[in-house]
Each structure stands twice: as C-alpha cells, then as structure tokens.
C-alpha positions as CSV (number, residue, x, y, z in Angstrom):
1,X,-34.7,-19.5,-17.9
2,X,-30.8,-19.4,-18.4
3,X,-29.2,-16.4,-18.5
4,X,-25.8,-15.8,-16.8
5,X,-24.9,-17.5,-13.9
6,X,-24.3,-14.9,-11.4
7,X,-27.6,-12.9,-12.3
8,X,-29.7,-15.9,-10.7
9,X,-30.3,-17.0,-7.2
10,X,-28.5,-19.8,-5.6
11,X,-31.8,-22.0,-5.4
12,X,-32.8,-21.0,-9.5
13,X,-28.8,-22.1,-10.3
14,X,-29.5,-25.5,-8.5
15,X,-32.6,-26.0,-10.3
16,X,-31.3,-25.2,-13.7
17,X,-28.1,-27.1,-13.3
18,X,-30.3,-30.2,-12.7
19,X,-32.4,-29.8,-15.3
20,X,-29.3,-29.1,-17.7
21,X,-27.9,-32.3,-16.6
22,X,-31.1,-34.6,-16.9
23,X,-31.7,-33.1,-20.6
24,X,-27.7,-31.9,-22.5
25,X,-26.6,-34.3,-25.0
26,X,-23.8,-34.6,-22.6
27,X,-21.7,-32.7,-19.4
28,X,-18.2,-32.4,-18.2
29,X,-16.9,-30.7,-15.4
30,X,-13.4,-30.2,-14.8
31,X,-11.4,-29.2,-11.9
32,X,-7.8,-27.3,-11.1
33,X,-6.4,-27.0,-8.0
34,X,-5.3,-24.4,-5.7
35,X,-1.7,-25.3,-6.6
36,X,-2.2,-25.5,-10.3
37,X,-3.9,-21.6,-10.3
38,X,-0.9,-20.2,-8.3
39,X,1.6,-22.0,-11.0
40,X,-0.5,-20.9,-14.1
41,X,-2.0,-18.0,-12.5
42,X,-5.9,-17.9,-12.8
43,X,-6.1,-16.9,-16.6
44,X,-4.1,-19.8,-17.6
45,X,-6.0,-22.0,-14.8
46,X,-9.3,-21.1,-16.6
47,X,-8.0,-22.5,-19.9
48,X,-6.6,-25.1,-18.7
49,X,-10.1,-26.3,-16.6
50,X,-12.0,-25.4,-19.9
51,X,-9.5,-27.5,-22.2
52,X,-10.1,-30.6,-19.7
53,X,-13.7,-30.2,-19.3
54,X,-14.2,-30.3,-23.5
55,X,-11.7,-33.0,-23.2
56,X,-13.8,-35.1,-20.6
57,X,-17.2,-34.8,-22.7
58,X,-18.0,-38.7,-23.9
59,X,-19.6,-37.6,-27.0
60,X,-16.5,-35.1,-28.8
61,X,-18.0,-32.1,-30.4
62,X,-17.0,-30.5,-33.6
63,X,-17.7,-27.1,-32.4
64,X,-17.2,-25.9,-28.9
65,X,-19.0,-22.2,-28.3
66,X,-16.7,-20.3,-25.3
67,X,-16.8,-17.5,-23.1
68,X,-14.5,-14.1,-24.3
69,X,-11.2,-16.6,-25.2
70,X,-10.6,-19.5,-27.2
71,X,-8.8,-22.1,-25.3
72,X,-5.6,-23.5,-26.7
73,X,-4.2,-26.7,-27.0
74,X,-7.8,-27.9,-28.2
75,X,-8.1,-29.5,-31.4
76,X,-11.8,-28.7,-32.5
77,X,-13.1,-25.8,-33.8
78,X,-14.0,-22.7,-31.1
79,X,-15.8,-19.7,-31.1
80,X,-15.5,-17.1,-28.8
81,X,-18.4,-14.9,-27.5
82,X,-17.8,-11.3,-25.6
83,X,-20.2,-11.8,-22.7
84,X,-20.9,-15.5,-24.0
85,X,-23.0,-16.9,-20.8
86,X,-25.4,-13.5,-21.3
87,X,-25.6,-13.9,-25.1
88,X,-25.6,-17.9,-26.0
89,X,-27.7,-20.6,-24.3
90,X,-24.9,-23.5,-24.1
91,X,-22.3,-21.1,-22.5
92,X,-24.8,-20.2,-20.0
93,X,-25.6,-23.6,-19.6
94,X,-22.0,-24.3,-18.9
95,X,-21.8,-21.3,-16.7
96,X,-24.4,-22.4,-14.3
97,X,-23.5,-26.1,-14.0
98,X,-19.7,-25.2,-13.4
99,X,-21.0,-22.3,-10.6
100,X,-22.8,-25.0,-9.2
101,X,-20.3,-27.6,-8.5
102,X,-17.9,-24.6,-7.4
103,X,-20.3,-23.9,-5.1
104,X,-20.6,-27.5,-4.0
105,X,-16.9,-28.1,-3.3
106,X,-17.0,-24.8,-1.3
107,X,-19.9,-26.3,1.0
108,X,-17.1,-29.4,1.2
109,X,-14.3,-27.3,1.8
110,X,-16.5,-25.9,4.9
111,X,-16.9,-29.5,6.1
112,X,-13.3,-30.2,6.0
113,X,-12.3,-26.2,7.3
114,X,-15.1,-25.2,9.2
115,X,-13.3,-21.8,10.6
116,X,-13.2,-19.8,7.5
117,X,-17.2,-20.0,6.5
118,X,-16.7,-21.3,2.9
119,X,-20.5,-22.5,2.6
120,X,-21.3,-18.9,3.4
121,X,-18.8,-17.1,1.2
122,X,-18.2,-19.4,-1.5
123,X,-14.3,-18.3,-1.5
124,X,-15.1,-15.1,-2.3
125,X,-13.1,-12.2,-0.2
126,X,-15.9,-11.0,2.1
127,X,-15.1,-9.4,5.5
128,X,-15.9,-12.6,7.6
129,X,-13.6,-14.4,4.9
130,X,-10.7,-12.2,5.3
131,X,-10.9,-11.8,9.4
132,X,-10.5,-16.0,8.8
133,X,-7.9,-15.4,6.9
134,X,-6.4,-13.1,9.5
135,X,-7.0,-15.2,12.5
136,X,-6.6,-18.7,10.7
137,X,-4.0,-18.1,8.2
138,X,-4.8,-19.7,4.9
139,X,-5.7,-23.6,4.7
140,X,-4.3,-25.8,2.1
141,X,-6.9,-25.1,-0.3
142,X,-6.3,-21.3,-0.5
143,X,-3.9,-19.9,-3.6
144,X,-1.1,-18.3,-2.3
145,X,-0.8,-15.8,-5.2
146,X,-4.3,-14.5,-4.1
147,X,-3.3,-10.9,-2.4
148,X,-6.0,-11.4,0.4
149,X,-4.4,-14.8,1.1
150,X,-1.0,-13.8,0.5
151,X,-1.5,-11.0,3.1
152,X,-2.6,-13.5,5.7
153,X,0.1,-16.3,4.9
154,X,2.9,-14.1,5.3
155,X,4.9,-15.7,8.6
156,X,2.7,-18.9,8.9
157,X,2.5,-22.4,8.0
158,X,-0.7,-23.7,6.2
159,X,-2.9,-25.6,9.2
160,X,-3.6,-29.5,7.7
C-alpha cells in the first residue's frame, strides 16, 4: 500500500505510481532545474516545484495537504504535516509519483551522460558517483552549490 516513498522498492514505487495515476482525481508534476536549485538553494527550490505542481493541477483544489512546510505564494488553503508522506495517504501519493519521475529523468540523464551512472545512483552521492565526479567533472545538469559537485568543479569547465 502507500506509505513513504523511500520505504518501498523501486519496482513497488513504479507500480503504485501507475496505479495513482490511472485512479487520482488529478496529477501534476513539476520540475526545477539544476540552475534554479543553486539560485534558490534547495529549500526554496522545493517550494517553488511544490507551488508549480499545485499550480499545474487541471481541477484547482481548495485544500492542498503538504509535507513539514507550507508553500508560499499559493493562494488556497495548506496544511502542513510533520512526516506528511508517512502519516497522510495523498502526501504519500504525491511522494511516490514525484520519486518516480525523479527517477525517470535520472535514467534520461544517463542516456544523455552515460559516464557518471545516473540510472544506477539516481543523483545521489555514492562512491561510483563521486569518482565520476572526480574523473568527469560535473555535467551541465549537476548544482554547483552541491559540496560533492562543487569539489569536483573547482578548475574545470562543465563537458556539453
């Protein structure tokens, strides 16, 4: 059943993110880039992907549920739920459809960088990640204001 998005297997996510999609009222994922998170910093990067995503749904809602933080700039009612995607059934929902896509445009971003293994990591800081980092520098779609990456940028130019 649902239950927070990084207690459940890759294959149970995909499984539950379909089956969220064929049966919610409506879905809206939202996207920042790279760029935008080292700008905002990831805090305000979340907020800002949660604002657009309630802002993308079709049908508007009169009450939007969250995880920990309300987000501002969003003109409906919020409440915000400590531990929300363990606790509610919609933020878990949302949890495990917006892990999956992550996970999706990571298995792109492998097609497009193949050296730095983002299909296997997901663009999280694992060894094999950061040797990539260390023999590759980072690629366009890494944030600059992440330490690992940072580290590894310093006297290169991103490869295209």
């Amino acid at each position: 059943g649902l239950n927070d998005s990084k207690q459940l297997s890759p294959g149970a996510r995909q499984e539950l993110s379909r089956r969220i999609r064929a049966q919610a009222v409506d879905v809206s994922v939202a996207e920042v880039t790279p760029h935008d998170i080292d700008r905002l910093n990831i805090h305000h990067a979340t907020l800002e992907a949660m604002r657009r995503a309630v802002v993308g749904l079709t049908q508007p809602p009169d009450h939007v549920l969250v995880d920990a933080r309300t987000i501002p700039g969003l003109e409906v009612r919020q409440t915000a739920i400590v531990g929300g995607d363990s606790k509610d059934g919609s933020i878990a929902a949302a949890s495990i459809v917006a892990k999956v896509y992550r996970d999706a445009l990571m298995v792109e971003l492998d097609a497009r960088f193949p050296v730095y293994g983002f299909a296997r990591h997901k663009g999280y800081p694992t060894p094999d990640h950061q040797q990539a980092l260390r023999v590759h520098g980072p690629s366009p779609e890494h944030r600059r204001s992440f330490a690992p990456v940072a580290r590894a940028a310093v006297g290169r130019s991103a490869p295209a």
